[in-house]
RODO-2510 file (C-alpha; in nm, 4 decimals, decimal comma):
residues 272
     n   res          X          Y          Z
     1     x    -1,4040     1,3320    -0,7091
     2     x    -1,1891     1,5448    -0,5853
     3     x    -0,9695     1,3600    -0,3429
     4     x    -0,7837     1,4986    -0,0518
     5     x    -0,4002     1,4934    -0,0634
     6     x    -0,0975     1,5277     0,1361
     7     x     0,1793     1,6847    -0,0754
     8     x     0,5209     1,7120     0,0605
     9     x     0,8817     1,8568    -0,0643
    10     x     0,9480     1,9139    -0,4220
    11     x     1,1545     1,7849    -0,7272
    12     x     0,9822     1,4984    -0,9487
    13     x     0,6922     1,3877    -0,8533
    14     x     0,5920     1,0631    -0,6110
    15     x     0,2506     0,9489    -0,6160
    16     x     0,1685     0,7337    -0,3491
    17     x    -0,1506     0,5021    -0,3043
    18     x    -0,2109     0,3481     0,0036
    19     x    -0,4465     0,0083     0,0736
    20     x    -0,7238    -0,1127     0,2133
    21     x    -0,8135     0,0237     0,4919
    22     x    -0,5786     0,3082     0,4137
    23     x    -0,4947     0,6445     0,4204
    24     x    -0,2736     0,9076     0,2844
    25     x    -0,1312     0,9725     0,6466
    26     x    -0,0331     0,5482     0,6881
    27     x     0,2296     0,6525     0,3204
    28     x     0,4226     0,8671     0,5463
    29     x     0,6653     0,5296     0,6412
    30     x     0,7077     0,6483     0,2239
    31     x     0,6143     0,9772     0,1684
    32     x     0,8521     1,1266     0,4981
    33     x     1,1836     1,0052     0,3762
    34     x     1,1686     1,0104     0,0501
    35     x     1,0280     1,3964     0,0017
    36     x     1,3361     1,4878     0,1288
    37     x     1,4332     1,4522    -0,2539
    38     x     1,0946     1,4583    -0,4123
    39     x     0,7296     1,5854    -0,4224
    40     x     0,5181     1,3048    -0,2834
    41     x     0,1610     1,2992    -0,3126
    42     x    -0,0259     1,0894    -0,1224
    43     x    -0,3958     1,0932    -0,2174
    44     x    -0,7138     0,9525     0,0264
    45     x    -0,8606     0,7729    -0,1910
    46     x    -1,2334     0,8054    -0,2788
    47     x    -1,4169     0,6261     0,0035
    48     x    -1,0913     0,6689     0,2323
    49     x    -0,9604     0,9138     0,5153
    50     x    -1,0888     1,2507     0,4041
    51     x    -1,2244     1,1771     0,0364
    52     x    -1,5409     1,0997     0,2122
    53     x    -1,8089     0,9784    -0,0010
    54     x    -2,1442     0,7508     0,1254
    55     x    -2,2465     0,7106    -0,2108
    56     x    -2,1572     0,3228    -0,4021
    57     x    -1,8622     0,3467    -0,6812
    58     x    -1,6390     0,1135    -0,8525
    59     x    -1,2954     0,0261    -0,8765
    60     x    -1,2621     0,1799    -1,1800
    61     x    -1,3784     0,5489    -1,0322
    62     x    -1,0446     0,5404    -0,8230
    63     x    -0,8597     0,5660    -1,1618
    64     x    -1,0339     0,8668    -1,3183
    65     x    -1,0427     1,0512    -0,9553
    66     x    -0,6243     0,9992    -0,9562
    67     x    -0,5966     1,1206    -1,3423
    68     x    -0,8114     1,3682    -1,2049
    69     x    -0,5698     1,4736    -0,9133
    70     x    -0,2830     1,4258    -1,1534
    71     x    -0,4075     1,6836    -1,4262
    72     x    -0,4991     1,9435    -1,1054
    73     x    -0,1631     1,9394    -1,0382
    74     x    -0,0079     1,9526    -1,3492
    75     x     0,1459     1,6077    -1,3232
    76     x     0,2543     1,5034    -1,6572
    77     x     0,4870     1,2309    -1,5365
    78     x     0,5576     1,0484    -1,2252
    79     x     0,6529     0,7749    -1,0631
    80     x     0,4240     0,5216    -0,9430
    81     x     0,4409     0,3307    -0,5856
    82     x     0,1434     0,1199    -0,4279
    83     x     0,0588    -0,1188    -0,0906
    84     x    -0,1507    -0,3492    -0,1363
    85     x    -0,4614    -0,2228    -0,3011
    86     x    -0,3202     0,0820    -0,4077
    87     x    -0,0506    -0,1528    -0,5793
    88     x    -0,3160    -0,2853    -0,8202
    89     x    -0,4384     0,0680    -0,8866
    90     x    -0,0984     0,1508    -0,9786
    91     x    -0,1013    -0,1467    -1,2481
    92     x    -0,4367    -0,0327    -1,3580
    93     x    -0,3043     0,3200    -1,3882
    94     x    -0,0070     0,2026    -1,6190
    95     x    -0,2156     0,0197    -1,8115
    96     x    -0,4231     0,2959    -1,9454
    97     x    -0,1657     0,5690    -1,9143
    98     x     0,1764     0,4065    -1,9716
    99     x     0,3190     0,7602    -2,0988
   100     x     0,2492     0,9126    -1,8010
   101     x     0,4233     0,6824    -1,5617
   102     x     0,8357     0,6336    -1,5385
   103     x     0,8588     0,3757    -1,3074
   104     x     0,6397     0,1158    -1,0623
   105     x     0,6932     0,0151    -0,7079
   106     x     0,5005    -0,2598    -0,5888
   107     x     0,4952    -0,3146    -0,1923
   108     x     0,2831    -0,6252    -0,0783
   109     x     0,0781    -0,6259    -0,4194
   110     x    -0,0330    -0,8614    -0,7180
   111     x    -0,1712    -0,8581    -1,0458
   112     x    -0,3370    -1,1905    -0,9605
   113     x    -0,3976    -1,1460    -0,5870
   114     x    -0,4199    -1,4573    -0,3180
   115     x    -0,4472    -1,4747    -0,0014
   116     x    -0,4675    -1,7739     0,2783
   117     x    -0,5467    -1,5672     0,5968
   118     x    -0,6892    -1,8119     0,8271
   119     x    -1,0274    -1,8091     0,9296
   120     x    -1,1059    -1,5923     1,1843
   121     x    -1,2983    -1,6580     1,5293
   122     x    -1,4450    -1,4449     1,8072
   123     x    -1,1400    -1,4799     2,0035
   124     x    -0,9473    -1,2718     1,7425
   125     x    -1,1861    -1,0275     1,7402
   126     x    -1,2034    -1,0330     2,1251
   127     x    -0,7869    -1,0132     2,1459
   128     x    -0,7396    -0,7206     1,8651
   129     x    -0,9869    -0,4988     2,0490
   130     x    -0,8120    -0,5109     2,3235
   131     x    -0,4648    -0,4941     2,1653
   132     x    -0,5502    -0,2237     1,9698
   133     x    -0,7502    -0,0075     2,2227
   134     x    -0,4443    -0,0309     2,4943
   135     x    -0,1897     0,0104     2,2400
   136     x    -0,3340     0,3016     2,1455
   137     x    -0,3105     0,4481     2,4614
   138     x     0,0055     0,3405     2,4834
   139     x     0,1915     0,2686     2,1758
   140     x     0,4987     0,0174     2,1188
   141     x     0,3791    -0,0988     2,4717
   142     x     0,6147    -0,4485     2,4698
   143     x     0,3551    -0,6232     2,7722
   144     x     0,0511    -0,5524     2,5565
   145     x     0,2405    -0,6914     2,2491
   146     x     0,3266    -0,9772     2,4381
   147     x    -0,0310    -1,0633     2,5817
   148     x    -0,2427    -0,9772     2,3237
   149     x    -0,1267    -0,8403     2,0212
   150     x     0,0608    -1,1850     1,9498
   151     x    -0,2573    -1,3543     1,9757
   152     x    -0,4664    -1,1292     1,7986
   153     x    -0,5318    -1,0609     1,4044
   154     x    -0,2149    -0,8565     1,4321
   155     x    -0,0229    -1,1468     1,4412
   156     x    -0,1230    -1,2248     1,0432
   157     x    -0,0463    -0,8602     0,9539
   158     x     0,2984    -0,8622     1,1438
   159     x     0,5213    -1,1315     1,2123
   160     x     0,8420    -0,9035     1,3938
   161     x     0,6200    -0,7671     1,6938
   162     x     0,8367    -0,5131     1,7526
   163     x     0,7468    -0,1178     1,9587
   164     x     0,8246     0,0216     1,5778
   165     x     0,5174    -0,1553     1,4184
   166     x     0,2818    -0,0737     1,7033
   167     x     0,3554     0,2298     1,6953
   168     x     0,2352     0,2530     1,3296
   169     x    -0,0609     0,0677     1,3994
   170     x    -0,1717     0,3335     1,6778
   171     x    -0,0284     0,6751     1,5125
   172     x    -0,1898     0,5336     1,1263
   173     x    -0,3291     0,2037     1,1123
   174     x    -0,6270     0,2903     1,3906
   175     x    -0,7460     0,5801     1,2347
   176     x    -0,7427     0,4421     0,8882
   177     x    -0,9177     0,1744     0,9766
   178     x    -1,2138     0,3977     1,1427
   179     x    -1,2424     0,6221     0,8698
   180     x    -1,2734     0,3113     0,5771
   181     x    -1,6504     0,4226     0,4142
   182     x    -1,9003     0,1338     0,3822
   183     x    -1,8790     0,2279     0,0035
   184     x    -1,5039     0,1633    -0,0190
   185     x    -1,5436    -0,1900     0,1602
   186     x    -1,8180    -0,3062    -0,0875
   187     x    -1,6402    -0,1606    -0,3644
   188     x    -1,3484    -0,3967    -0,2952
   189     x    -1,5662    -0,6724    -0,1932
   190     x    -1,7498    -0,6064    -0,5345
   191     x    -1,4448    -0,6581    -0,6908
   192     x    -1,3267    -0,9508    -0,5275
   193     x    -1,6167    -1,1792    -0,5844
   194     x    -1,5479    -1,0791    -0,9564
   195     x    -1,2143    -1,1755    -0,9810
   196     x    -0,8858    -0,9639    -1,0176
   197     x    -0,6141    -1,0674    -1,2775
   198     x    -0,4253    -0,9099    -1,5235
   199     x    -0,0792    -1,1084    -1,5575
   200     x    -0,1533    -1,1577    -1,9252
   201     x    -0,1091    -0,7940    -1,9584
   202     x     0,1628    -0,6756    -1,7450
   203     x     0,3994    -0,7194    -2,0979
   204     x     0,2638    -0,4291    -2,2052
   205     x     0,4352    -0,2394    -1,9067
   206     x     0,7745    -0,1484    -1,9996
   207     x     0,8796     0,0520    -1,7503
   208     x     1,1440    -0,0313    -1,4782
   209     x     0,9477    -0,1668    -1,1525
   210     x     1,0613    -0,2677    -0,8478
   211     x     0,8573    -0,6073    -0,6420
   212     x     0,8751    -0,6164    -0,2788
   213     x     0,7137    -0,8566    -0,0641
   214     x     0,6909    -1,0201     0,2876
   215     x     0,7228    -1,3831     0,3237
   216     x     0,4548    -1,4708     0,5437
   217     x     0,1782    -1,2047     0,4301
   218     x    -0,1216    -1,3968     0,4047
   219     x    -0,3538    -1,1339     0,2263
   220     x    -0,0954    -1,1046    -0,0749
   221     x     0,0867    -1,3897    -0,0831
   222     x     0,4543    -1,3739    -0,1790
   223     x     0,3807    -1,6383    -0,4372
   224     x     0,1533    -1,4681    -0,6020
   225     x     0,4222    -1,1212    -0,5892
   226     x     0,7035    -1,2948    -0,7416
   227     x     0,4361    -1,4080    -1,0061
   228     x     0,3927    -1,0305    -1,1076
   229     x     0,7122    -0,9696    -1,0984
   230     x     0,8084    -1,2488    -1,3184
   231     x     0,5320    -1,1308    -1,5258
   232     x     0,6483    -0,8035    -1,5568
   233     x     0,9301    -0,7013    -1,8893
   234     x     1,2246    -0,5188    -1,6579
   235     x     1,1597    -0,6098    -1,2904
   236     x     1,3817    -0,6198    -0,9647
   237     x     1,2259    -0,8511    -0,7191
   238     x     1,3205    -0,8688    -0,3222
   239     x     1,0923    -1,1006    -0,1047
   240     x     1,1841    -0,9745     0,3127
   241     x     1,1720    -1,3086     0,5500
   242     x     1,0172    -1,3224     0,8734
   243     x     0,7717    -1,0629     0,7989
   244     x     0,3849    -0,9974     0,6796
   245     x     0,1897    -0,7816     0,5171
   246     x     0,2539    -0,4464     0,6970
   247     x     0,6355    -0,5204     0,6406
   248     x     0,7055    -0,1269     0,5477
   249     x     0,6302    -0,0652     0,9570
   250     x     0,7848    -0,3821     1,0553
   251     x     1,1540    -0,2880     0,8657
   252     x     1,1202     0,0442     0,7309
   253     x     1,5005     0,1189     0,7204
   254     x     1,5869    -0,1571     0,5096
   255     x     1,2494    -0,1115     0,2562
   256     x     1,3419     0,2311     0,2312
   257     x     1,7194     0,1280     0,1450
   258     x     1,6288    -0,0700    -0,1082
   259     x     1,3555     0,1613    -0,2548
   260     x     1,6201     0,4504    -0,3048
   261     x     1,8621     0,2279    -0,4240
   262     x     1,6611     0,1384    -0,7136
   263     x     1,5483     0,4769    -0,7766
   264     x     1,9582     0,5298    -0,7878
   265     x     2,0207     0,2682    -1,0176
   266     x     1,7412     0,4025    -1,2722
   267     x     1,8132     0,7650    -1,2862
   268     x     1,5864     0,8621    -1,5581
   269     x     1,2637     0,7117    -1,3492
   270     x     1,2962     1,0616    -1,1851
   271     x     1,3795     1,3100    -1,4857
   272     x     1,1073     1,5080    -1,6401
***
């Protein structure tokens, strides 16, 4: 498939994958900063944003659709950064291209993935519609926050409630959300029900890769982060307290710090 991308600035290449429900436009907390020293691409994946597709597919065609997008491009060798779902694509990318790859970022991802969200009840529902409907009429707005976003589902994808977050959840977040295809959702939940591990073979991965994680997301847990990243030959791991799952819109300064620090401290991720 031929997947919609966002490409922006130049210099080695960036490729981005976002989760689920994603987007290439909820990267930008990634793709904004750092292509003022790179080309980032961030790609909709098949079923997502713009790739629109109402046809069934697997996992599996996300990874020939990116090679795909890679080779139309010209992208012999990048560097690899996921969220969430587009974290495990990013393994499953290394995996069967490790030549092509220089480096891995991980954000809120897992090669064995586990969760322990709550379960959820009509009230939830009842409190994010309404959390999400006025806050995207007016974003960051700190009374909504207050009233119902703390007592909605946001409060397991955030944990620091702050006007920055919100304002990422209106701008990206709704809009992602709305354009997830039915086929993308029962691809994933395809998967799910199958089971998703591959710690026996992240040895295999020998490039430098970098593990963040939030310490109270409960749809990746941190445990099971730091388990990939022990897993993993020649990895950094940082675990950020006090925040969740959407941690990149919760503290982007500081994520971004440490992401460009580590691309500092392994200069030849980023030489062709």
């Amino acid at each position: 498939m031929n997947l919609n991308v966002e490409l922006k600035g130049q210099g080695f290449p960036i490729l981005c994958l976002h989760g689920h429900p994603g987007s290439a436009q909820a990267m930008s907390v990634f793709t904004n900063p750092l292509s003022q020293d790179f080309l980032t691409l961030a790609p909709d994946l098949r079923g997502y944003g713009k790739s629109r597709t109402s046809e069934d597919f697997a996992m599996s065609d996300h990874l020939e659709d990116l090679e795909t997008l890679l080779d139309r491009f010209g992208i012999r060798r990048c560097l690899l950064l996921g969220w969430s779902l587009g974290g495990i694509l990013a393994l499953e990318l290394l995996l069967r291209s490790p030549d092509r790859f220089s480096g891995l970022i991980l954000i809120g991802s897992a090669a064995r993935p586990a969760g322990n969200h709550p379960p959820t009840t009509w009230q939830d529902l009842l409190y994010t519609g309404i959390a999400g409907i006025v806050n995207w009429i007016r974003p960051g707005w700190q009374w909504n926050i207050n009233t119902f976003g703390r007592r909605s589902l946001f409060r397991y994808l955030l944990s620091q409630h702050n006007p920055i977050a919100y304002h990422y959840l209106a701008s990206e977040a709704l809009s992602a959300y709305f354009n997830t295809s039915g086929a993308a959702n029962r691809a994933l939940s395809q998967s799910l029900r199958e089971g998703y591990n591959r710690l026996e073979d992240l040895s295999k991965i020998q490039v430098p890769s970098l593990v963040l994680a939030g310490s109270n997301d409960c749809h990746i847990t941190a445990r099971s982060s730091q388990e990939t990243a022990q897993a993993l030959p020649h990895s950094q791991w940082r675990c950020y307290e006090n925040v969740a799952h959407l941690f990149p819109w919760e503290i982007p300064e500081l994520v971004l710090k440490d992401i460009q620090q580590w691309i500092e401290a392994h200069p030849n991720l980023v030489i062709e």
